[in-house]
N, CA, C and O atoms as CSV, one atom per row, in Angstrom:
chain,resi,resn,atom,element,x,y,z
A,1,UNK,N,N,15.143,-2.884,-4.490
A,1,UNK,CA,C,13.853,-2.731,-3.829
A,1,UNK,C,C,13.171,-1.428,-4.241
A,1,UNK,O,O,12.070,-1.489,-4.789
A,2,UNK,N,N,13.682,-0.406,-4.040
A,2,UNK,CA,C,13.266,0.880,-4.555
A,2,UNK,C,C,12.862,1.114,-5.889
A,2,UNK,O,O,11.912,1.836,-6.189
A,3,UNK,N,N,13.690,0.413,-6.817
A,3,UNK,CA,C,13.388,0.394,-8.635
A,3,UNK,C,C,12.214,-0.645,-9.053
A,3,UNK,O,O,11.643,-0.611,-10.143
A,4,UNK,N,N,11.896,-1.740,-7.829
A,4,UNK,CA,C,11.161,-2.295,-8.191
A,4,UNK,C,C,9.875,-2.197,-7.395
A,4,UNK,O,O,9.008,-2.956,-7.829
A,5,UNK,N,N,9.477,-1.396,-6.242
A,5,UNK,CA,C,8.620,-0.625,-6.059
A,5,UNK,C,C,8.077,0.759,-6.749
A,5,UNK,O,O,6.912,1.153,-6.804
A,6,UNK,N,N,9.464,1.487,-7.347
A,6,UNK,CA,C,9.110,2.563,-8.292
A,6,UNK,C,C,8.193,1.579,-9.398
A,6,UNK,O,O,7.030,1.924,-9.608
A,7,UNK,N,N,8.660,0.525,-9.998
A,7,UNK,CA,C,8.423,0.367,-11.408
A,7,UNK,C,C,6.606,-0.145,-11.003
A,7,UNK,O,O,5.641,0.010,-11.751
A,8,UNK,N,N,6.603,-0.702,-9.749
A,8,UNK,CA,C,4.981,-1.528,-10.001
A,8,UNK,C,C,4.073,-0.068,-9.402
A,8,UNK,O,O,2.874,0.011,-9.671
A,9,UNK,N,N,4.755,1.031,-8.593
A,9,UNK,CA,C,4.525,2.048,-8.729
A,9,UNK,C,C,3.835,2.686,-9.838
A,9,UNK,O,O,2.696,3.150,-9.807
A,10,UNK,N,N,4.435,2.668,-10.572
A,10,UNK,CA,C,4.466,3.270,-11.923
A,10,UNK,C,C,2.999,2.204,-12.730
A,10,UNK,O,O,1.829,2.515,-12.953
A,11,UNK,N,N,3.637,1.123,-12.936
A,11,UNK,CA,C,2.405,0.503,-13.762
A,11,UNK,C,C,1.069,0.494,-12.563
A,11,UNK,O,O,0.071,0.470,-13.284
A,12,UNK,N,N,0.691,0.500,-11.414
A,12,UNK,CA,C,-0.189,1.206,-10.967
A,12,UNK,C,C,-1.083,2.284,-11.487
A,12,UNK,O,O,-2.290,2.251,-11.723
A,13,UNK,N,N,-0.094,3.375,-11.627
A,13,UNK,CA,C,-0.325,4.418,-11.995
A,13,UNK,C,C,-1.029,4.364,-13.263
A,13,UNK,O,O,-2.044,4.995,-13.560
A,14,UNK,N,N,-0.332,3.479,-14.032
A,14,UNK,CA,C,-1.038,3.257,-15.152
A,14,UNK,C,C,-2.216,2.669,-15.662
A,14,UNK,O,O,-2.997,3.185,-16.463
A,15,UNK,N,N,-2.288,1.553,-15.141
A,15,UNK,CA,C,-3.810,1.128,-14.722
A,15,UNK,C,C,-4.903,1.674,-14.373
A,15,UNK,O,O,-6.073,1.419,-14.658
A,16,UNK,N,N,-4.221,2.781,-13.456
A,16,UNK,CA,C,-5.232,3.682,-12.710
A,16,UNK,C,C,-5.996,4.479,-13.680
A,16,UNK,O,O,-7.213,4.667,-13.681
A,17,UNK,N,N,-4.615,5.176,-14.980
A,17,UNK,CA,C,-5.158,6.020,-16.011
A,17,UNK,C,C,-6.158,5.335,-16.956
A,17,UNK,O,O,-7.053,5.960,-17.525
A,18,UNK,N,N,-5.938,3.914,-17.100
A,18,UNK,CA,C,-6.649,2.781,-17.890
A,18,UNK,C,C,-8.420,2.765,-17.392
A,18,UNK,O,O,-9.492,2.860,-17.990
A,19,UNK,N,N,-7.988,2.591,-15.979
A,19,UNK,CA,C,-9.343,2.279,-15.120
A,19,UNK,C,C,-9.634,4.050,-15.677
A,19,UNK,O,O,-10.098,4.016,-16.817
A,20,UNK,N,N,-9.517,5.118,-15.298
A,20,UNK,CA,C,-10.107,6.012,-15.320
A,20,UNK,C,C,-10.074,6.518,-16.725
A,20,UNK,O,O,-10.531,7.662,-16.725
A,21,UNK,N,N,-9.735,6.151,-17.878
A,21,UNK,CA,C,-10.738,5.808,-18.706
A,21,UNK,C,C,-11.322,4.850,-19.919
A,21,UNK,O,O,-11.536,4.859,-21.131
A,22,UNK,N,N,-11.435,3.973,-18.681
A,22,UNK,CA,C,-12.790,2.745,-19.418
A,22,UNK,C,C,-14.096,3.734,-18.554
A,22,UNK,O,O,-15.153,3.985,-19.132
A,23,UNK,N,N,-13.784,4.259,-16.993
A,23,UNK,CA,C,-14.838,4.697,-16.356
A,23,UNK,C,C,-15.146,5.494,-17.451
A,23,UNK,O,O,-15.697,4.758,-18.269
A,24,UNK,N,N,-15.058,6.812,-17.950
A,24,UNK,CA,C,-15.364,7.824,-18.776
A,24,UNK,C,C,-15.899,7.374,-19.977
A,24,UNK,O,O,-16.830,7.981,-20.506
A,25,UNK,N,N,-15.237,6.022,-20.636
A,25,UNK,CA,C,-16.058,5.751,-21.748
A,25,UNK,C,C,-17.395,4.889,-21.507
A,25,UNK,O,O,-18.374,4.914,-22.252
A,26,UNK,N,N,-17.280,4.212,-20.471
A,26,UNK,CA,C,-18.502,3.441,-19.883
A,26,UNK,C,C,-19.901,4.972,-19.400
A,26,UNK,O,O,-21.124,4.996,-19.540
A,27,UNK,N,N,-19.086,5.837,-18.929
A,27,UNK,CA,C,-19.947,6.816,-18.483
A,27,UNK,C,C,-20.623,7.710,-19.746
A,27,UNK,O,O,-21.809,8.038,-19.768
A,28,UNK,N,N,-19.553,8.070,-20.883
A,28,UNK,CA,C,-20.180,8.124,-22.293
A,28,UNK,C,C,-21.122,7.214,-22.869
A,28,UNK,O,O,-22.164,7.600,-23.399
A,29,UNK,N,N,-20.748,5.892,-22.768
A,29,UNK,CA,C,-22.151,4.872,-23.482
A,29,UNK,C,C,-23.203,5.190,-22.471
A,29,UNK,O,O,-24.279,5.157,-23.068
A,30,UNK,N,N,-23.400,5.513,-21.083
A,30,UNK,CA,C,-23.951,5.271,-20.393
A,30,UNK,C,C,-25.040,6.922,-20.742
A,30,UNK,O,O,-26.265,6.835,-20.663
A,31,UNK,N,N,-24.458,8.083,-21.053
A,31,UNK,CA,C,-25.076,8.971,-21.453
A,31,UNK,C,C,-25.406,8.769,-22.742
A,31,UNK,O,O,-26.418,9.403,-23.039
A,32,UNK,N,N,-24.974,8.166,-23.586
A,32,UNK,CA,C,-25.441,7.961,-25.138
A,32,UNK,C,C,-26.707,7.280,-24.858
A,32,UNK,O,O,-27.783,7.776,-25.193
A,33,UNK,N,N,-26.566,5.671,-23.992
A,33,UNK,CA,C,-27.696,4.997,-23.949
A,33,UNK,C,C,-29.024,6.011,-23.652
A,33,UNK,O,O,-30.065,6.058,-24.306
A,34,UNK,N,N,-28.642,6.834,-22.417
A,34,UNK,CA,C,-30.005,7.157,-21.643
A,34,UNK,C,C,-30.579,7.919,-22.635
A,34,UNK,O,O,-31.808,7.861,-22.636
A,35,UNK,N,N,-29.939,8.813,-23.718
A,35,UNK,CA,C,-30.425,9.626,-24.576
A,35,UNK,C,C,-31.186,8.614,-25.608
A,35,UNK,O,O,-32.252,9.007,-26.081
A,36,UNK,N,N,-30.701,7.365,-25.968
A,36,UNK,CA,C,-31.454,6.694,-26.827
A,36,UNK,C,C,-32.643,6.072,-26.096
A,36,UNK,O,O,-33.778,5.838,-26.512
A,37,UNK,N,N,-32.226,5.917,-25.196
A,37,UNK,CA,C,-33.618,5.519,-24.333
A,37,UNK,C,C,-34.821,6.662,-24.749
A,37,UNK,O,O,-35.866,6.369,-25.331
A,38,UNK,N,N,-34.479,7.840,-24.373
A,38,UNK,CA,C,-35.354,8.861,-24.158
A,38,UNK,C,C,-35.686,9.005,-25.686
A,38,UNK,O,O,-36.871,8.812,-25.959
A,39,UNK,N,N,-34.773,9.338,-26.825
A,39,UNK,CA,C,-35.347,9.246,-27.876
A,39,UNK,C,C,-36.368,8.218,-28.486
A,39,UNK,O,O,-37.280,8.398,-29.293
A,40,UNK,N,N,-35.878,6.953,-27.773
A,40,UNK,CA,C,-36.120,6.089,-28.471
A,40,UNK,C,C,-38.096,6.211,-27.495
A,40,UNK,O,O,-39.022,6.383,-28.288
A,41,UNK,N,N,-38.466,6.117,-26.051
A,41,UNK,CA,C,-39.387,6.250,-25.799
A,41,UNK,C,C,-40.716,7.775,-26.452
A,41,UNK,O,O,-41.922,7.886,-26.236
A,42,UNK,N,N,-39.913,8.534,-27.125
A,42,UNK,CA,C,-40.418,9.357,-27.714
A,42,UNK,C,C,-40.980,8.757,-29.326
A,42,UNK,O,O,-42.124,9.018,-29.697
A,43,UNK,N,N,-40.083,7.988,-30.139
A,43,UNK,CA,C,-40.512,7.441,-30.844
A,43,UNK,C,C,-41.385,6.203,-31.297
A,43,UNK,O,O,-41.826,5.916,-32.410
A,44,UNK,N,N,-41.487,5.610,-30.165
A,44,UNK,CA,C,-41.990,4.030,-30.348
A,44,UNK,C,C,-43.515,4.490,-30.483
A,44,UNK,O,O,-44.155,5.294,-29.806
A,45,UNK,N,N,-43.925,3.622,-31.713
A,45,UNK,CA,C,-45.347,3.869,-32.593
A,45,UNK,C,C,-45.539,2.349,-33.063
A,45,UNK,O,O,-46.453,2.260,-33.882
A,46,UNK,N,N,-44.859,1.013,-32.734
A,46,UNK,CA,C,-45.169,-0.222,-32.612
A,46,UNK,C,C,-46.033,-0.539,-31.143
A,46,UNK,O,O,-46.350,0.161,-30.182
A,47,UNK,N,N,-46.211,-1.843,-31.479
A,47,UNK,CA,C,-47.752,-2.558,-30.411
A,47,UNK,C,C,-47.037,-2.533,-29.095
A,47,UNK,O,O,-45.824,-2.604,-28.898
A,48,UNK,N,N,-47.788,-2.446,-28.431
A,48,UNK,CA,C,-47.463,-2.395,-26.631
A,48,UNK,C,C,-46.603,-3.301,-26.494
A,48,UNK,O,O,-45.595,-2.820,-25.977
A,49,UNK,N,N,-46.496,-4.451,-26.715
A,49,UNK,CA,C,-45.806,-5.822,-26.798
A,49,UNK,C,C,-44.451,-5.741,-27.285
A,49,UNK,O,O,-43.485,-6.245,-26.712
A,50,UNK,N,N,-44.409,-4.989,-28.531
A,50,UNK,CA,C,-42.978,-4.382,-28.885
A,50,UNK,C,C,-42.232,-3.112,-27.780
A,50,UNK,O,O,-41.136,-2.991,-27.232
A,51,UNK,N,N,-43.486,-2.319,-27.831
A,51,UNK,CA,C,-42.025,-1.220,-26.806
A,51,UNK,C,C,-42.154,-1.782,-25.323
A,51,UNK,O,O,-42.018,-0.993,-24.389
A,52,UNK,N,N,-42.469,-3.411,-25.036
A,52,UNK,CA,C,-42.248,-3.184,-23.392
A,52,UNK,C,C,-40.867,-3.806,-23.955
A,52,UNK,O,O,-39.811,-3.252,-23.650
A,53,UNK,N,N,-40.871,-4.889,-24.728
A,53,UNK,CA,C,-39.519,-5.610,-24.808
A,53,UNK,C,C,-38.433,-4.835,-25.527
A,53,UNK,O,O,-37.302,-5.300,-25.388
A,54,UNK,N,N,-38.563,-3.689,-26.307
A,54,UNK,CA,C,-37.489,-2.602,-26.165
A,54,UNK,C,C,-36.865,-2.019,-25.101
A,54,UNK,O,O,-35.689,-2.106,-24.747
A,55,UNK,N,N,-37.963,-1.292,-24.534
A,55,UNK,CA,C,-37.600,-0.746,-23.507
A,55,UNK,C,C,-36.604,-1.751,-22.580
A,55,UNK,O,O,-35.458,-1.405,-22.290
A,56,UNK,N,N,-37.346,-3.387,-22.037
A,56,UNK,CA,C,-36.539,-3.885,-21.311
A,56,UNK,C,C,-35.105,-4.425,-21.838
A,56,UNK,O,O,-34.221,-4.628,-21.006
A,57,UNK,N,N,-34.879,-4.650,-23.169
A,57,UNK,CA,C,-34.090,-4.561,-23.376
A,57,UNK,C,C,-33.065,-2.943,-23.187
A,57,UNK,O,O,-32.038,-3.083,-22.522
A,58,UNK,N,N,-33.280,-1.866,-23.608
A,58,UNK,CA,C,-32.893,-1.131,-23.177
A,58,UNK,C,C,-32.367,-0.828,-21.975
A,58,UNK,O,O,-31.189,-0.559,-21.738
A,59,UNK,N,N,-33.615,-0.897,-20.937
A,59,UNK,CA,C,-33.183,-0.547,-19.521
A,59,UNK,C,C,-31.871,-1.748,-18.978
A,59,UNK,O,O,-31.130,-1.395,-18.060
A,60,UNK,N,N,-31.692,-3.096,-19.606
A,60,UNK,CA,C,-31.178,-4.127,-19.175
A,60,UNK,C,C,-29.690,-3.566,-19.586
A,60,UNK,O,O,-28.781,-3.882,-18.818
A,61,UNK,N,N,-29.402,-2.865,-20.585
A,61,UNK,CA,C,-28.076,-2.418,-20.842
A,61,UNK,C,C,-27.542,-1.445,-20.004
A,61,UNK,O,O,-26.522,-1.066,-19.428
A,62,UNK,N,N,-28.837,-1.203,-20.234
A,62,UNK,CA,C,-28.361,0.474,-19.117
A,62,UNK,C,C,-27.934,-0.305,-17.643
A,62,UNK,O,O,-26.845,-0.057,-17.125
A,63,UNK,N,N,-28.606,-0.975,-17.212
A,63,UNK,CA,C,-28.170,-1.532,-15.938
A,63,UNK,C,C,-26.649,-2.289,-15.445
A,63,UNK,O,O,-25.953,-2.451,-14.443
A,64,UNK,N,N,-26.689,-2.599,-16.852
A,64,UNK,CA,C,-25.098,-3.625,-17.669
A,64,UNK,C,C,-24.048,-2.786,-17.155
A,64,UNK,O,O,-23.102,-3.034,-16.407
A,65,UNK,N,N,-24.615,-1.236,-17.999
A,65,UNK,CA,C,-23.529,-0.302,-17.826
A,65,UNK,C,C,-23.205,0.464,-16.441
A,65,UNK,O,O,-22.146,0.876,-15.967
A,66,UNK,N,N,-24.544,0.491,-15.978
A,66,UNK,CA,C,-24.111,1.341,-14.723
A,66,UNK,C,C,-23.229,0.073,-13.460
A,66,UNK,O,O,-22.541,0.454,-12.512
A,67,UNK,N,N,-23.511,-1.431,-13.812
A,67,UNK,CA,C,-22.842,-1.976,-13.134
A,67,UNK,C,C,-21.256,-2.184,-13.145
A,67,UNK,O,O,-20.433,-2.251,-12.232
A,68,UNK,N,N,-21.128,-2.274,-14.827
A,68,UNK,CA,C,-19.483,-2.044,-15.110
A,68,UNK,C,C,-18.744,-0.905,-14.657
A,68,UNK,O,O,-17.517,-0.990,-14.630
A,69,UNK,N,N,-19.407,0.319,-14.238
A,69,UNK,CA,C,-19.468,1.896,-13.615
A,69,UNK,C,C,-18.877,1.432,-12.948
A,69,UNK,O,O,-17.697,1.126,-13.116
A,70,UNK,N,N,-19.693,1.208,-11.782
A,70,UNK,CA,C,-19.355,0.936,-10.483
A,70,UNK,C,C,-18.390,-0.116,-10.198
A,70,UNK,O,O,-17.721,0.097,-9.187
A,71,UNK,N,N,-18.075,-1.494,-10.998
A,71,UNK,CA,C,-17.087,-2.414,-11.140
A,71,UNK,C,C,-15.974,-1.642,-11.126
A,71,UNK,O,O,-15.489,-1.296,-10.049
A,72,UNK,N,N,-15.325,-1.204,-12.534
A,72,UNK,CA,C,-14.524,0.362,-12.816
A,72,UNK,C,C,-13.861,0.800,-11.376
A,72,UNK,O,O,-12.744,0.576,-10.910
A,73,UNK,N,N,-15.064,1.558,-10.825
A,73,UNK,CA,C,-14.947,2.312,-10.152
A,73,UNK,C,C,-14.078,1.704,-8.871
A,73,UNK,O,O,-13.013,2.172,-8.466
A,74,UNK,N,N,-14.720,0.651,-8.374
A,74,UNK,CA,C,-14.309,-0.394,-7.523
A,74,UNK,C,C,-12.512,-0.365,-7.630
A,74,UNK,O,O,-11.601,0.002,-6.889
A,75,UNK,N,N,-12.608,-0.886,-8.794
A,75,UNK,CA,C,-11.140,-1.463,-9.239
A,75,UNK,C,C,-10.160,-0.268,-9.181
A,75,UNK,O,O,-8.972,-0.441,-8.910
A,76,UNK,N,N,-10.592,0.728,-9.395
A,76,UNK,CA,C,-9.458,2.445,-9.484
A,76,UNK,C,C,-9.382,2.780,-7.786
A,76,UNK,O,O,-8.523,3.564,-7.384
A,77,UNK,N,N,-10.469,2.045,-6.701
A,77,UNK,CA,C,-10.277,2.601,-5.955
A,77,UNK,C,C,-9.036,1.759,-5.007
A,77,UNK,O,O,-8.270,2.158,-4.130
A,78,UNK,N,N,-9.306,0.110,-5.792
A,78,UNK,CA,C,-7.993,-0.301,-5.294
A,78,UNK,C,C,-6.885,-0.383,-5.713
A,78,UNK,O,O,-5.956,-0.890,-5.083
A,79,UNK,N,N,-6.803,0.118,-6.880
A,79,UNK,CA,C,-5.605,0.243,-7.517
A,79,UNK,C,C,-4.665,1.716,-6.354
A,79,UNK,O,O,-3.612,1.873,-5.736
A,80,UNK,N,N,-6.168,2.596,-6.729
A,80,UNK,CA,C,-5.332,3.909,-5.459
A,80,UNK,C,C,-4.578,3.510,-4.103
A,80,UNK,O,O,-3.436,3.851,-3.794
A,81,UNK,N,N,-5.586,2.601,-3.255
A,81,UNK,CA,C,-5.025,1.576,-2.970
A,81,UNK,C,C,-3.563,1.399,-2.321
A,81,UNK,O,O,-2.863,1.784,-1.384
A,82,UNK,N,N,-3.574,0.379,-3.690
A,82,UNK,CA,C,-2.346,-0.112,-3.877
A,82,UNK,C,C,-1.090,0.637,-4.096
A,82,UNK,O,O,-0.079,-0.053,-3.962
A,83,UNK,N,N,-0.889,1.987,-4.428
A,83,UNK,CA,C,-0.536,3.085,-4.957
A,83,UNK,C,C,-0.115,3.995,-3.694
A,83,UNK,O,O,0.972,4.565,-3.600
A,84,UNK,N,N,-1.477,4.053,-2.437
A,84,UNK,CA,C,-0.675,4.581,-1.377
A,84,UNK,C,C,0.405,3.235,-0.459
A,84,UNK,O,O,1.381,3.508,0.240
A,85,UNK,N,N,0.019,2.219,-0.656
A,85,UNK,CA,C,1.023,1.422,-0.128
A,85,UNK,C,C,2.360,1.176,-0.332
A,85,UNK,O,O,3.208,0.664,0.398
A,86,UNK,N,N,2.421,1.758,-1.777
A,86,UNK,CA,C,3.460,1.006,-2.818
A,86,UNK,C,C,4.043,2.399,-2.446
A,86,UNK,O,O,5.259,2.214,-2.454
A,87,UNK,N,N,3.788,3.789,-2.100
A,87,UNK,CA,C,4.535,4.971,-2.196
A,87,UNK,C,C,4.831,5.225,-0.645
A,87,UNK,O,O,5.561,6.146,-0.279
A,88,UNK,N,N,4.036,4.089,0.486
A,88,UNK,CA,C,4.563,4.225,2.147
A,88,UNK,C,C,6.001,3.078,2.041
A,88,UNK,O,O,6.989,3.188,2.766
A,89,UNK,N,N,5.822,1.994,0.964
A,89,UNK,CA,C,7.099,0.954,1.292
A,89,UNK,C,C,8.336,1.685,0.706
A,89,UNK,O,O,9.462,1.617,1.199
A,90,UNK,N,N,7.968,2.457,-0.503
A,90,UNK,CA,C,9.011,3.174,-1.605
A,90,UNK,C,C,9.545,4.138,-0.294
A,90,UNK,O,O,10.759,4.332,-0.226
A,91,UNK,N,N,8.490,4.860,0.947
A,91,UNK,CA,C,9.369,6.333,1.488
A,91,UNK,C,C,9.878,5.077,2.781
A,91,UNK,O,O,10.960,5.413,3.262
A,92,UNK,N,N,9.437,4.024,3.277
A,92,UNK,CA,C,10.082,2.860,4.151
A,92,UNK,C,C,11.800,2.616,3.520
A,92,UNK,O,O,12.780,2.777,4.249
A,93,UNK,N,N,11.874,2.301,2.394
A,93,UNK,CA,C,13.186,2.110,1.965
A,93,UNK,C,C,14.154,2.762,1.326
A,93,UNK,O,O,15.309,2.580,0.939
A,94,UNK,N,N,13.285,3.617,1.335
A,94,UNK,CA,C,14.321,5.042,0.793
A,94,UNK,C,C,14.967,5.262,2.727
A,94,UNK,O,O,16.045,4.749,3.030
A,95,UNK,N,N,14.247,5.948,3.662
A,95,UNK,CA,C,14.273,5.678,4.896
A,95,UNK,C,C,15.619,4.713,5.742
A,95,UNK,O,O,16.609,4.999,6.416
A,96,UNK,N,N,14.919,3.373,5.206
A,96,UNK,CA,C,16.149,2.002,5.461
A,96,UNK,C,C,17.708,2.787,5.250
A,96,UNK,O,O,18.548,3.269,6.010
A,97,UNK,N,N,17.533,2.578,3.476
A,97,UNK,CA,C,18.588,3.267,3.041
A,97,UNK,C,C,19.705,4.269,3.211
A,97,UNK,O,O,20.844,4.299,2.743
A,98,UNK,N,N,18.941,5.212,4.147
A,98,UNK,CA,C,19.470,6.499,4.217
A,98,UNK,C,C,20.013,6.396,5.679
A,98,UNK,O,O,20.717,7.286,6.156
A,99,UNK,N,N,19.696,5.394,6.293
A,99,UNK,CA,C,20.161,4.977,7.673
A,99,UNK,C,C,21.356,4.496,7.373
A,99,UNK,O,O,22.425,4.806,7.899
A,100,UNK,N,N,21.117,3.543,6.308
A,100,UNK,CA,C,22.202,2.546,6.182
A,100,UNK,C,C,23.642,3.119,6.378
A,100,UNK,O,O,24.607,2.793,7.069
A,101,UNK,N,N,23.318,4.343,5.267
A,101,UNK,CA,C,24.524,5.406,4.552
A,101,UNK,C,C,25.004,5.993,5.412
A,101,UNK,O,O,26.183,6.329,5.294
A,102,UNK,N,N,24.093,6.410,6.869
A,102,UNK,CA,C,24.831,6.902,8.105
A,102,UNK,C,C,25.332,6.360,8.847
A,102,UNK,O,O,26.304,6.843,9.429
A,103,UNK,N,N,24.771,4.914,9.161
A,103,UNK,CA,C,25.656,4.014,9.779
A,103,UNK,C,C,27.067,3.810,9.188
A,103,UNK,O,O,28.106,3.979,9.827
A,104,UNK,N,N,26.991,3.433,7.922
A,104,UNK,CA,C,28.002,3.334,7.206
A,104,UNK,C,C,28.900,4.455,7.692
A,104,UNK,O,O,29.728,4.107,8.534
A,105,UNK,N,N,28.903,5.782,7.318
A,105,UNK,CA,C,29.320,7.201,7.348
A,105,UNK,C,C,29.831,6.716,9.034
A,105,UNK,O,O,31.044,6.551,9.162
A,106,UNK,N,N,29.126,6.536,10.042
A,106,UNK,CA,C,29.383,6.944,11.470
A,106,UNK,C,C,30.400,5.827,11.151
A,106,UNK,O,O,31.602,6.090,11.177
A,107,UNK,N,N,30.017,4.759,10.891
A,107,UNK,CA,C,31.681,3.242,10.913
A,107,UNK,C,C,32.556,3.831,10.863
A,107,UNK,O,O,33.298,4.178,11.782
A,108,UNK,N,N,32.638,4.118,9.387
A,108,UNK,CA,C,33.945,4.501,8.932
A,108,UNK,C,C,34.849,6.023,9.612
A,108,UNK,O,O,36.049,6.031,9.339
A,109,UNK,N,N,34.518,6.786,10.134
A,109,UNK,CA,C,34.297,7.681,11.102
A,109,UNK,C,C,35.330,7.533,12.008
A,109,UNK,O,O,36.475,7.974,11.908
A,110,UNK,N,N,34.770,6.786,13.026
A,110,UNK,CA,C,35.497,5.599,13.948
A,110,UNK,C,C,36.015,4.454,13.799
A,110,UNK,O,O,36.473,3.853,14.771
């Protein structure tokens, strides 16, 4: 019980590092985009008709991204989660355990 709460423990943990960073690289495209946005609204010298459907294309990614953000974000917070549960059952059976060993200890005793 303990090795196999340590171990999903553990890949938790890992996920968590996974989730935290897709967040960071999602948050990098997400600063790359806004800068191309901004460059890109500095440059547009095509017909009105062209930079609205840039732009909305643009802004539509950007929105893409800030939603996968927050998806991300979502998901690390239940992974944490899962992580304080998995480390209250791990100190529950460590706990069990350590009873056991005294019961045991007091048996044999008497």
């Amino acid at each position: 019980d303990i090795k196999e709460t340590k171990m999903r423990l553990e890949a938790v943990e890992r996920d968590i590092k996974k989730v935290s960073k897709a967040i960071h690289e999602v948050e990098n495209n997400l600063s790359m985009l806004v800068d191309k946005i901004s460059k890109t609204e500095k440059q547009i010298n095509t017909t009105e008709n062209d930079d609205l459907m840039l732009m909305n294309t643009l802004t539509t990614r950007e929105a893409d991204l800030r939603w996968e953000k927050h998806s991300l974000i979502k998901e690390k917070e239940n992974l944490m989660e899962e992580k304080r549960e998995l480390a209250t059952e791990r100190k529950r059976i460590k706990q069990q355990a350590s009873a056991s060993r005294n019961a045991d200890r007091v048996a044999t005793i008497t």
